[in-house]
N, CA, C, O and CB atoms as a CASP TS submission, in Angstrom:
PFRMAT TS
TARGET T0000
AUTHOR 0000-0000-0000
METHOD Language model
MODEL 1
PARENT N/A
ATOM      1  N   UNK     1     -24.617  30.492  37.990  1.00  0.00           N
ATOM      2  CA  UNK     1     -23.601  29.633  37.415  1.00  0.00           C
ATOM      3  C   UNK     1     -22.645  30.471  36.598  1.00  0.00           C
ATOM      4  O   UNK     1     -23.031  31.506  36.056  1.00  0.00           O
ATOM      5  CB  UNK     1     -24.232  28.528  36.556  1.00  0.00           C
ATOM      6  N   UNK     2     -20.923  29.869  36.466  1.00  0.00           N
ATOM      7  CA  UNK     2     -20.603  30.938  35.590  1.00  0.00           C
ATOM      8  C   UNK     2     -19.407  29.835  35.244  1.00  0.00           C
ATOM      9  O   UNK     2     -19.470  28.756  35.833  1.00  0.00           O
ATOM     10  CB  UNK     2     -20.290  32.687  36.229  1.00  0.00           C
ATOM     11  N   UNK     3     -18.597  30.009  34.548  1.00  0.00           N
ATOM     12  CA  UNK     3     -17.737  29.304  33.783  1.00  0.00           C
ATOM     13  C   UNK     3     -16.186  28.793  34.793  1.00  0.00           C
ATOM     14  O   UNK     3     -15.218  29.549  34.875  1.00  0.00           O
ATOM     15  CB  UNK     3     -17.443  30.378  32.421  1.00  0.00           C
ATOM     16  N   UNK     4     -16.213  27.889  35.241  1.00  0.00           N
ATOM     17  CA  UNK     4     -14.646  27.876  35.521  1.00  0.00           C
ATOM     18  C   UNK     4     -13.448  26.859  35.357  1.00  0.00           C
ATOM     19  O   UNK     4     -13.442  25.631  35.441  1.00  0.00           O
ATOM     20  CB  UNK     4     -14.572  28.075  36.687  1.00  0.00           C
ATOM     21  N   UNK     5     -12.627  27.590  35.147  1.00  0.00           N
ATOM     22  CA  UNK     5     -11.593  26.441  35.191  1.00  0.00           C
ATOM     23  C   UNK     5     -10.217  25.854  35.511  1.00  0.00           C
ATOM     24  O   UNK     5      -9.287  25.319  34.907  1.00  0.00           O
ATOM     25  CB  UNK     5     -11.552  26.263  34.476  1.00  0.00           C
ATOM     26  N   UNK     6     -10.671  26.358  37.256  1.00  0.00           N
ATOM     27  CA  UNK     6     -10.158  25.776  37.788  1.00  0.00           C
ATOM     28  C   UNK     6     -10.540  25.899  39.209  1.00  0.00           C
ATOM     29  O   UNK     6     -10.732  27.081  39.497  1.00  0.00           O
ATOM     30  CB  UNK     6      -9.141  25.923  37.415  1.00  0.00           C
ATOM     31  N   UNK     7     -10.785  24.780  40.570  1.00  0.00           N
ATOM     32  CA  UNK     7     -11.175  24.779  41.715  1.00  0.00           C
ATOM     33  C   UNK     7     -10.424  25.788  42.899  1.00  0.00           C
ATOM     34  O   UNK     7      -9.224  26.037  43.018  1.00  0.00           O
ATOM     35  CB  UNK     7     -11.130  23.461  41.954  1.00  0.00           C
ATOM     36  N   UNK     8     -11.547  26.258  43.702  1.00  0.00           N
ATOM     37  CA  UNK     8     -11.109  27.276  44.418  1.00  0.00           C
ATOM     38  C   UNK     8     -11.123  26.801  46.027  1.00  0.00           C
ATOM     39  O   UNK     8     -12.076  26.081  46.327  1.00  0.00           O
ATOM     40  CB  UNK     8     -12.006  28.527  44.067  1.00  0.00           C
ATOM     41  N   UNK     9     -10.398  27.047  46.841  1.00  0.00           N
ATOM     42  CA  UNK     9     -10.097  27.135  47.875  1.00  0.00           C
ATOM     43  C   UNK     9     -11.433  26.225  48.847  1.00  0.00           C
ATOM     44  O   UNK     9     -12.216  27.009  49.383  1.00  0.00           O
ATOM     45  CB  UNK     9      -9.803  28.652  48.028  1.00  0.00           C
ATOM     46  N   UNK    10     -11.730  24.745  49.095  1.00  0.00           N
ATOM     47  CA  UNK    10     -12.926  24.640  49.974  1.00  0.00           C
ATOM     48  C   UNK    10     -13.982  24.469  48.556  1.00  0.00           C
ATOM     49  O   UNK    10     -15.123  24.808  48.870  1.00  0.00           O
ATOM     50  CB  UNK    10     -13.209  26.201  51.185  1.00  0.00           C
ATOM     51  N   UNK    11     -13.892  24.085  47.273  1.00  0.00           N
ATOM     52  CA  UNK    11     -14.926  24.079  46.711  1.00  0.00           C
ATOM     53  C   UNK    11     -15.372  22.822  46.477  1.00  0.00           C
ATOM     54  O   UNK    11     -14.429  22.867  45.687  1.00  0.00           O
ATOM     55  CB  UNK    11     -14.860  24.751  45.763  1.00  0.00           C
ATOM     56  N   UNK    12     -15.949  21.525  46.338  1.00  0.00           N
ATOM     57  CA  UNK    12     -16.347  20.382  46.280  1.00  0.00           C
ATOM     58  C   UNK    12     -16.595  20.329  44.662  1.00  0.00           C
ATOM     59  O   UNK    12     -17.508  20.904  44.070  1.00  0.00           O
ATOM     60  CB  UNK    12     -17.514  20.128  47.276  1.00  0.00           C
ATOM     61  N   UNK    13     -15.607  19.535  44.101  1.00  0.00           N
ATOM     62  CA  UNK    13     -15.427  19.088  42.876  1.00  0.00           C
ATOM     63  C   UNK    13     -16.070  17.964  42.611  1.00  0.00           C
ATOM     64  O   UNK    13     -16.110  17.036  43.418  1.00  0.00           O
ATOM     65  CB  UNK    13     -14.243  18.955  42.608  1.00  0.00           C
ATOM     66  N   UNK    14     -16.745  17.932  41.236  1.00  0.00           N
ATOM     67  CA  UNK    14     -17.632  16.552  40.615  1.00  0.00           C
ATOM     68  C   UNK    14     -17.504  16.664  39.377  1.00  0.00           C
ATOM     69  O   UNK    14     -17.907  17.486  38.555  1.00  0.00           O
ATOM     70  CB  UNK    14     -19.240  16.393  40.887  1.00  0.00           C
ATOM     71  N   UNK    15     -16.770  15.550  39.318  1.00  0.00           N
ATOM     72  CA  UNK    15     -16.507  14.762  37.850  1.00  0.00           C
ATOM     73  C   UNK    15     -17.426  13.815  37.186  1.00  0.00           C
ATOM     74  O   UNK    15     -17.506  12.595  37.325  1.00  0.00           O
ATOM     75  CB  UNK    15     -15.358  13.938  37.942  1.00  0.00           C
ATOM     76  N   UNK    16     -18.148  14.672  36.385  1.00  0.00           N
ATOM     77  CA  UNK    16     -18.997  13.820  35.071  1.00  0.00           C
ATOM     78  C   UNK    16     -18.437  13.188  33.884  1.00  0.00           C
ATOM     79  O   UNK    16     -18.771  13.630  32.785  1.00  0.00           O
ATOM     80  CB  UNK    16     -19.888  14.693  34.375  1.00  0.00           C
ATOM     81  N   UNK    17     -17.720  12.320  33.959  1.00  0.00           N
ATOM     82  CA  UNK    17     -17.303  11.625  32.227  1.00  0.00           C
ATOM     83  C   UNK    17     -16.219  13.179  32.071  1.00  0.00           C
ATOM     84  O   UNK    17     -16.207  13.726  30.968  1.00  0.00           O
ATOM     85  CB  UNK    17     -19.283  11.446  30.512  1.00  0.00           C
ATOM     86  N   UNK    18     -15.505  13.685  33.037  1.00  0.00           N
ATOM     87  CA  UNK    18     -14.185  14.510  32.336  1.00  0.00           C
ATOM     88  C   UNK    18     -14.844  15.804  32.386  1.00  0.00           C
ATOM     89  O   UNK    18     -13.949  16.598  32.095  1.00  0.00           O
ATOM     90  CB  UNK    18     -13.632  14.049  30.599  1.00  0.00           C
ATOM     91  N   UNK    19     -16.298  16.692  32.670  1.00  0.00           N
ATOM     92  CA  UNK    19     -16.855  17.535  32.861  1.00  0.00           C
ATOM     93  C   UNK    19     -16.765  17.767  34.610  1.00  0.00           C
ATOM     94  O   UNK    19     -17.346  17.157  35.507  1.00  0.00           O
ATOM     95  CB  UNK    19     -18.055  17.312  32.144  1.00  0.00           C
ATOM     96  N   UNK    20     -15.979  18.682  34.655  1.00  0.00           N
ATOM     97  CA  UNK    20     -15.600  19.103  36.494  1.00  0.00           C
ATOM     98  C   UNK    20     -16.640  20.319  36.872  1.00  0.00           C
ATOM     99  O   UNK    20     -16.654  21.406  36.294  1.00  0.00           O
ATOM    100  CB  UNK    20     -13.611  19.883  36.811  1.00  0.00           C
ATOM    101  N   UNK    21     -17.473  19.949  37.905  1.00  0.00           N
ATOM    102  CA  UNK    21     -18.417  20.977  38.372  1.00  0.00           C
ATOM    103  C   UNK    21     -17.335  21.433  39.687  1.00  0.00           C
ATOM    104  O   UNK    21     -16.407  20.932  40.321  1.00  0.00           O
ATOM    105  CB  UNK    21     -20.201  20.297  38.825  1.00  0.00           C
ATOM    106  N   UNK    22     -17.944  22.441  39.647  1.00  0.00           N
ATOM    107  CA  UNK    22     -16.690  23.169  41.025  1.00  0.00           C
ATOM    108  C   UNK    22     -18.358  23.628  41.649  1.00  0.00           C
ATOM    109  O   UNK    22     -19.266  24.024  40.919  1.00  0.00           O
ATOM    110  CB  UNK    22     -14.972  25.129  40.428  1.00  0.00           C
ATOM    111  N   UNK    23     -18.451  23.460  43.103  1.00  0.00           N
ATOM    112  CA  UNK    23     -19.419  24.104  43.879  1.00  0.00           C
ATOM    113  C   UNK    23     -18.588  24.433  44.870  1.00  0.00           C
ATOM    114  O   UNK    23     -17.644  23.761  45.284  1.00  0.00           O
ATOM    115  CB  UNK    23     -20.641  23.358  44.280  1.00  0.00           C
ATOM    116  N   UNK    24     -19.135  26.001  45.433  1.00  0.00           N
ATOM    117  CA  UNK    24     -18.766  26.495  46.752  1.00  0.00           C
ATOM    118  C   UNK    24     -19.047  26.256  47.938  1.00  0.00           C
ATOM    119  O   UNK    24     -19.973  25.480  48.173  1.00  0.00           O
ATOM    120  CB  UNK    24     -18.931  27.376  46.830  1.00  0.00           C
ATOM    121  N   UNK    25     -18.503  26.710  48.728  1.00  0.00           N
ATOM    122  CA  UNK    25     -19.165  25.736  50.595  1.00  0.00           C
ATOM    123  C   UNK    25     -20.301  26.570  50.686  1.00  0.00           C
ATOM    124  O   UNK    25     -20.976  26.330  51.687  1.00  0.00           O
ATOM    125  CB  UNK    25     -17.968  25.934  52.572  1.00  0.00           C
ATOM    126  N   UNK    26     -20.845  27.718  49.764  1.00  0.00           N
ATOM    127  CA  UNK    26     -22.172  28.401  50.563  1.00  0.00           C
ATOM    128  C   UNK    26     -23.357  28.055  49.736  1.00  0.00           C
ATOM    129  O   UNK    26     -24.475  28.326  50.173  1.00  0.00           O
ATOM    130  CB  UNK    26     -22.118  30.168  50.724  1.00  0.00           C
ATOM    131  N   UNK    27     -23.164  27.292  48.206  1.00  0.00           N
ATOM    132  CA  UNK    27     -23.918  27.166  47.746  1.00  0.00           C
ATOM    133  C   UNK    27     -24.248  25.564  47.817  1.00  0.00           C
ATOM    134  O   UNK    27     -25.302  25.001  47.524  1.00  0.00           O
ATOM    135  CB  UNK    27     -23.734  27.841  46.768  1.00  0.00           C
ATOM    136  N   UNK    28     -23.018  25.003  48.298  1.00  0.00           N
ATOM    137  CA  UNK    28     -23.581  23.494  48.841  1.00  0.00           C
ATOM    138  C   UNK    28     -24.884  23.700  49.600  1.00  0.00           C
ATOM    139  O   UNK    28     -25.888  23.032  49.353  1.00  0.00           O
ATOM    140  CB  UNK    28     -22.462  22.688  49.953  1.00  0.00           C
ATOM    141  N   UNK    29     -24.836  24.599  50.486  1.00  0.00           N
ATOM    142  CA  UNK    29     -26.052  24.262  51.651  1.00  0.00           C
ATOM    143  C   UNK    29     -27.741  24.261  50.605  1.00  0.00           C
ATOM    144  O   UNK    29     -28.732  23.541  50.484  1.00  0.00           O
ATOM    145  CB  UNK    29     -26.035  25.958  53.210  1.00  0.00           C
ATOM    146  N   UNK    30     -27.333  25.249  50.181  1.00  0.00           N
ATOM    147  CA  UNK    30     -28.770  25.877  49.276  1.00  0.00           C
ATOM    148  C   UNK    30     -29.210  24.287  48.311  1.00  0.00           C
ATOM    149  O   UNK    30     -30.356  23.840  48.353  1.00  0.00           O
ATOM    150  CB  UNK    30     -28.158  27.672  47.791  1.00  0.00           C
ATOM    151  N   UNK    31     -28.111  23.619  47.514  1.00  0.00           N
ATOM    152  CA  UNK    31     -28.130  22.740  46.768  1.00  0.00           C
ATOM    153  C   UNK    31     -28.291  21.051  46.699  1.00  0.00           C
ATOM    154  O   UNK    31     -28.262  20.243  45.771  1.00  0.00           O
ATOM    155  CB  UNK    31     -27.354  23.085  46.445  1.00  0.00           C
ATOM    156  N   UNK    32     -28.526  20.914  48.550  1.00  0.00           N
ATOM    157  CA  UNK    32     -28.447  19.639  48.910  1.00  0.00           C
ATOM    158  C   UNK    32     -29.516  18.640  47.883  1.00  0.00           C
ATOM    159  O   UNK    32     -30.671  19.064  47.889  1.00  0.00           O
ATOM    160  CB  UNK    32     -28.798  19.632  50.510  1.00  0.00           C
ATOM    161  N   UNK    33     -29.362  17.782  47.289  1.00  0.00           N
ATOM    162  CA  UNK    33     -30.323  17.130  46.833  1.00  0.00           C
ATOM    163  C   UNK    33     -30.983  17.282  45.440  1.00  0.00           C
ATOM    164  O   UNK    33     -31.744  16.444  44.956  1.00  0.00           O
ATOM    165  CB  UNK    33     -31.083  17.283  47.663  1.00  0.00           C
ATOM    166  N   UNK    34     -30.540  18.660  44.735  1.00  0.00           N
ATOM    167  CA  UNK    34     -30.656  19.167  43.297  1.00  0.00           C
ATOM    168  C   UNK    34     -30.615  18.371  42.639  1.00  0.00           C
ATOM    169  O   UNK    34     -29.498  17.856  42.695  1.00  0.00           O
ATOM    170  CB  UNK    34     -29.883  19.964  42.794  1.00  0.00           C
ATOM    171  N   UNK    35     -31.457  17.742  41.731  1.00  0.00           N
ATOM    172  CA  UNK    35     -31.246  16.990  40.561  1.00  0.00           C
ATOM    173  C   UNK    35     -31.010  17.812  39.361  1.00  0.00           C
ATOM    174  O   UNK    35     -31.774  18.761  39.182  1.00  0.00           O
ATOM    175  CB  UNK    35     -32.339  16.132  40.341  1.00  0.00           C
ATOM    176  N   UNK    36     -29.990  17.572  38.442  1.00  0.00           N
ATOM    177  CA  UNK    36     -29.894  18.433  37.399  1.00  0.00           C
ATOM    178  C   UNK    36     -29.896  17.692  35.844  1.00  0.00           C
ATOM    179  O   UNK    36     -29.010  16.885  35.561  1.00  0.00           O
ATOM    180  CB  UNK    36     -28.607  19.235  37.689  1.00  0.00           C
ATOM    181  N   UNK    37     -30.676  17.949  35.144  1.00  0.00           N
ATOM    182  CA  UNK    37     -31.081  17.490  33.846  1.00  0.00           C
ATOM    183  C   UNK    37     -31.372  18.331  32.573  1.00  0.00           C
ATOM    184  O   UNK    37     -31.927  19.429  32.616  1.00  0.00           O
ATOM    185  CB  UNK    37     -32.129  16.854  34.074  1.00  0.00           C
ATOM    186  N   UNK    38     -30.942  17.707  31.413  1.00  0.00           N
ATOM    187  CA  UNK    38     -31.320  18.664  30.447  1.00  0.00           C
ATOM    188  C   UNK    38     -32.304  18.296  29.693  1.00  0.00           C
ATOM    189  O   UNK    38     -32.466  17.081  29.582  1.00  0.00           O
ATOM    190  CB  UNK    38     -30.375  19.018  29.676  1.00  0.00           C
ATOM    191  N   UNK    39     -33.224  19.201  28.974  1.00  0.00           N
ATOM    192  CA  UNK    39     -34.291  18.821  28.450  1.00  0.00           C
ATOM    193  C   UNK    39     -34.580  19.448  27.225  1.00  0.00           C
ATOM    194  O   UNK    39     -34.563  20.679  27.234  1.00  0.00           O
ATOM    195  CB  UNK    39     -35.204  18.941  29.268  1.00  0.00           C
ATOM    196  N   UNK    40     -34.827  18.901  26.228  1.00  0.00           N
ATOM    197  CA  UNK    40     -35.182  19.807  24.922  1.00  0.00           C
ATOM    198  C   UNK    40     -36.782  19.560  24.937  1.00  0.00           C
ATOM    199  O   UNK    40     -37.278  18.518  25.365  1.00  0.00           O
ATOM    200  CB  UNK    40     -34.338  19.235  23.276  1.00  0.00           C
ATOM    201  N   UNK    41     -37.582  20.721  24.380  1.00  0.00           N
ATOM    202  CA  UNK    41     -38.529  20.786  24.034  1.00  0.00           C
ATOM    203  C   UNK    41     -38.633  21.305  22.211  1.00  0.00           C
ATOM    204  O   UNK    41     -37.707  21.173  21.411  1.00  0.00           O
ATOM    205  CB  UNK    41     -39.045  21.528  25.104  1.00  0.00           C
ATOM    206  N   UNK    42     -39.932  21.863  21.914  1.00  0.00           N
ATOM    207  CA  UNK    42     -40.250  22.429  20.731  1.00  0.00           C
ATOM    208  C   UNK    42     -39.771  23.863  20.695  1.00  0.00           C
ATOM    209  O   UNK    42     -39.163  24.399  19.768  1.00  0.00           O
ATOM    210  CB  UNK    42     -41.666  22.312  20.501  1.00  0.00           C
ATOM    211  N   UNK    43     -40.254  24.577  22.217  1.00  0.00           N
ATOM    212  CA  UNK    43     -40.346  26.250  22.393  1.00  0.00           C
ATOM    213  C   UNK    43     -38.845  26.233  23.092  1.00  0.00           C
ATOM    214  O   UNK    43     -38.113  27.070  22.563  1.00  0.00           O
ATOM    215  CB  UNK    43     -41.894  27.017  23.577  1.00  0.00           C
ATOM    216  N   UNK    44     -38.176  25.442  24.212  1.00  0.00           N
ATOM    217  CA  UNK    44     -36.779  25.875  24.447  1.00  0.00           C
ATOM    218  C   UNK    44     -36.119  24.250  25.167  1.00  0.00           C
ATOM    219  O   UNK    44     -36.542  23.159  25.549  1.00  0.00           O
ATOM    220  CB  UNK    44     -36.746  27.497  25.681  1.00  0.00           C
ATOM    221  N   UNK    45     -34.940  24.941  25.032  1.00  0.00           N
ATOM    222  CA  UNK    45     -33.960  23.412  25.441  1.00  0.00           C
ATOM    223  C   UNK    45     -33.087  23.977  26.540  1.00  0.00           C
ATOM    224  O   UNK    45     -32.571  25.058  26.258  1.00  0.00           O
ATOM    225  CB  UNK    45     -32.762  22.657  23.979  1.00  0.00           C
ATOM    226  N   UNK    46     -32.773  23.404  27.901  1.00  0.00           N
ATOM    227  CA  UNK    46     -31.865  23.817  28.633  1.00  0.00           C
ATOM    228  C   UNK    46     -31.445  22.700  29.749  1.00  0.00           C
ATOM    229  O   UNK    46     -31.725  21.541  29.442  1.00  0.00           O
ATOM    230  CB  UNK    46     -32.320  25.068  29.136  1.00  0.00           C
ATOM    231  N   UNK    47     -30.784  22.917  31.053  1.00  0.00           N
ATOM    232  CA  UNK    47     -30.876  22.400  32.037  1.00  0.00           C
ATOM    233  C   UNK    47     -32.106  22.928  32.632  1.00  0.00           C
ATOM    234  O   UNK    47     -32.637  23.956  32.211  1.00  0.00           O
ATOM    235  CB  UNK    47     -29.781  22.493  32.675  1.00  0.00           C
ATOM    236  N   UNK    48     -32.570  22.228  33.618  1.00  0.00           N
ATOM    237  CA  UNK    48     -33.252  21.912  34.571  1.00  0.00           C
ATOM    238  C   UNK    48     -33.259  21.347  36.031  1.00  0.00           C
ATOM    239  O   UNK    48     -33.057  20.163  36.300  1.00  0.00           O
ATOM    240  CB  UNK    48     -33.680  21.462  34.100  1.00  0.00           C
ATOM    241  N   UNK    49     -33.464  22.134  36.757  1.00  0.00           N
ATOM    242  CA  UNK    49     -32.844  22.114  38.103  1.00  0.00           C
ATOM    243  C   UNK    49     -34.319  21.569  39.098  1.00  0.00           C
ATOM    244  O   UNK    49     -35.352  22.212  38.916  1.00  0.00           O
ATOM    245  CB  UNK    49     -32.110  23.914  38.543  1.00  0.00           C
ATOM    246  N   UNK    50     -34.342  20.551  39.977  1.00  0.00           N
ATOM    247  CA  UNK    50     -35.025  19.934  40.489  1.00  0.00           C
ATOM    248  C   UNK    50     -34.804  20.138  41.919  1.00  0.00           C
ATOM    249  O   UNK    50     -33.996  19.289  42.294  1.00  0.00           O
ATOM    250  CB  UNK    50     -34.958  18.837  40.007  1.00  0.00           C
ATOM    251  N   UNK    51     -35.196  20.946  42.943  1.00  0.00           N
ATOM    252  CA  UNK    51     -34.827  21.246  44.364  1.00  0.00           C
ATOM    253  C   UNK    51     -35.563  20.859  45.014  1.00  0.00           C
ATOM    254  O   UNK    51     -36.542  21.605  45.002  1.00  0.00           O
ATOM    255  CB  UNK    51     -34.652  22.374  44.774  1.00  0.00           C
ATOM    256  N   UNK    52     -35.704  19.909  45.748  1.00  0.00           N
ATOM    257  CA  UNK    52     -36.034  19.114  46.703  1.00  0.00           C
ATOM    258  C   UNK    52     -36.473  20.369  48.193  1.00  0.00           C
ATOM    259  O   UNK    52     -37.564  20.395  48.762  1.00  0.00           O
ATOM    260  CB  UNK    52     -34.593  17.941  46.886  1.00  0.00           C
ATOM    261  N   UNK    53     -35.575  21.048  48.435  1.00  0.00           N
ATOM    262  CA  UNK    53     -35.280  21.978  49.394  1.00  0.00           C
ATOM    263  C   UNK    53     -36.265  23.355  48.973  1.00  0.00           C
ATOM    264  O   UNK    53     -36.592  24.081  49.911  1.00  0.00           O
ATOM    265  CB  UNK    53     -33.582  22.240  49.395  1.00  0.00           C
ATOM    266  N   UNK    54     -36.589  23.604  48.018  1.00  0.00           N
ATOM    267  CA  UNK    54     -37.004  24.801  47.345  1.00  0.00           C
ATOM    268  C   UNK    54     -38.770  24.711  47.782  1.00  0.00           C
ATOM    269  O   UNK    54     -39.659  23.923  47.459  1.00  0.00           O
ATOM    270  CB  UNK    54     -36.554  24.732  45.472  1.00  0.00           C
ATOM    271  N   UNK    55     -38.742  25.748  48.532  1.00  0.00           N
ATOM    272  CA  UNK    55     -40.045  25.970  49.013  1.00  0.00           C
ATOM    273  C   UNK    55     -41.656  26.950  47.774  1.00  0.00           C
ATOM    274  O   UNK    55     -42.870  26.783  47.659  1.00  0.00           O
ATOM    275  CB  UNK    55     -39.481  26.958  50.491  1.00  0.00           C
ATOM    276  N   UNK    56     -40.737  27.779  47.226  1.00  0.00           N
ATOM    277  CA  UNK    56     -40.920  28.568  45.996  1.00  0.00           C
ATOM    278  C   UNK    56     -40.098  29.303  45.334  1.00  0.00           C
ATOM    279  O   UNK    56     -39.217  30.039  45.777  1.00  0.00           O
ATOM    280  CB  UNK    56     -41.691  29.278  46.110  1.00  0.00           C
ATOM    281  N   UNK    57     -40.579  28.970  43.608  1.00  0.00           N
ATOM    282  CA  UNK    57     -40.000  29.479  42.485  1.00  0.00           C
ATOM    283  C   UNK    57     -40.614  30.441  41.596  1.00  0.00           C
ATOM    284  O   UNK    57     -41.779  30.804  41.436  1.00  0.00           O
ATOM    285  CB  UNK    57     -39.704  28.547  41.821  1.00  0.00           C
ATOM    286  N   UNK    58     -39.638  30.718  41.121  1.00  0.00           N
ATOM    287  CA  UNK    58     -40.350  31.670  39.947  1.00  0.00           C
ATOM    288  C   UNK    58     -40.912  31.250  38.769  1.00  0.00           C
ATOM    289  O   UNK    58     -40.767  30.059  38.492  1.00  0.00           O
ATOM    290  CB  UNK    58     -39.508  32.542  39.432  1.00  0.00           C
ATOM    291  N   UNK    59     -41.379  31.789  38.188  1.00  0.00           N
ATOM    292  CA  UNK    59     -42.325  31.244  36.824  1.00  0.00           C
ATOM    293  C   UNK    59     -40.960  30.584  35.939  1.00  0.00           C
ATOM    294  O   UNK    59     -41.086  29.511  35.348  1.00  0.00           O
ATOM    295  CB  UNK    59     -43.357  32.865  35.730  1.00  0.00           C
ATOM    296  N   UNK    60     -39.915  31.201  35.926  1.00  0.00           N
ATOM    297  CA  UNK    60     -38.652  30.717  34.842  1.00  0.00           C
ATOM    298  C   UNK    60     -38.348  29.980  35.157  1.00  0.00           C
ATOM    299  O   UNK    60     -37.948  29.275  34.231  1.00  0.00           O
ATOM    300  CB  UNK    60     -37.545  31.266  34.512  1.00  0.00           C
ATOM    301  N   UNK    61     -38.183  29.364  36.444  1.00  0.00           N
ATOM    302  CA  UNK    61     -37.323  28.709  37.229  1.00  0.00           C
ATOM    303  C   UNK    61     -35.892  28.367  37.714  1.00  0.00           C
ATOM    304  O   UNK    61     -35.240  27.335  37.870  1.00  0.00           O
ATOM    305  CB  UNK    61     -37.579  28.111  37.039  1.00  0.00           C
ATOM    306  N   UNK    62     -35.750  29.340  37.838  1.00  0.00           N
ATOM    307  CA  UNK    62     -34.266  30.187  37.725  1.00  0.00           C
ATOM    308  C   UNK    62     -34.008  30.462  39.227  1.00  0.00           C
ATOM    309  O   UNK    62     -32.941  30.284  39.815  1.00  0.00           O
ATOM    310  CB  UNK    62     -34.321  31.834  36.737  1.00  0.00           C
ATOM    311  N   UNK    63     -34.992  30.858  39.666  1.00  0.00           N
ATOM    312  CA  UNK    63     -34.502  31.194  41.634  1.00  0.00           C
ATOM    313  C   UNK    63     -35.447  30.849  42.016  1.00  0.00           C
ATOM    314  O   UNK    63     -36.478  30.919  41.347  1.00  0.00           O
ATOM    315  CB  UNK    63     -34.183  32.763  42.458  1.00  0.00           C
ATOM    316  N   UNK    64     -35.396  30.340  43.278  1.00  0.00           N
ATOM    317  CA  UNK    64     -36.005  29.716  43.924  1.00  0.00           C
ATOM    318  C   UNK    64     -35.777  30.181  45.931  1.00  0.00           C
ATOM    319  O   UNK    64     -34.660  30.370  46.414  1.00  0.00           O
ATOM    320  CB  UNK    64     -35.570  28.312  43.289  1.00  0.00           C
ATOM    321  N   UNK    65     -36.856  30.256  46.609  1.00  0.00           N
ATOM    322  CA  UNK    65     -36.638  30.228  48.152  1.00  0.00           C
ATOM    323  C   UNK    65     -36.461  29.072  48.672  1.00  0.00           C
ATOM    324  O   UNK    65     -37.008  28.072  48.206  1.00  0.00           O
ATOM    325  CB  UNK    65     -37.641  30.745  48.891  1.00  0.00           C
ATOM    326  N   UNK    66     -35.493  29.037  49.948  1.00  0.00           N
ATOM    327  CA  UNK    66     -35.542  27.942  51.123  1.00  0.00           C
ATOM    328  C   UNK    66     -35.854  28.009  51.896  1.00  0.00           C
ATOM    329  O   UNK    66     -35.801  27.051  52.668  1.00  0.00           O
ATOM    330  CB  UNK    66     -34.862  27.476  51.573  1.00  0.00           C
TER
END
């Protein structure tokens, strides 16, 4: 993920309440079905990514195989 602001060429835009996600046509495929949520705990607070498609992850959960 990285910061942007503004949509690129073929990228599929999603509007949350005025928050614009920009995704690319190569990471659509990888992302079909992702649920994305944030979660605070005691030890850490972040998003959380839910892949339906994801066969295995890493202990962080940060990357994942398809």
């Amino acid at each position: 993920m990285d910061v942007e602001h503004q949509e690129k060429r073929g990228d599929l835009v999603l509007d949350f309440d005025g928050l614009r996600v920009y995704l690319d046509v190569k990471s659509q495929l990888f992302l079909v079905g992702t649920q994305v949520d944030w979660e605070e705990g005691l030890m850490e607070s972040g998003f959380r990514f839910k892949n339906p498609n994801a066969q295995r992850s890493c202990s962080c959960g940060e990357s994942f195989t398809v």
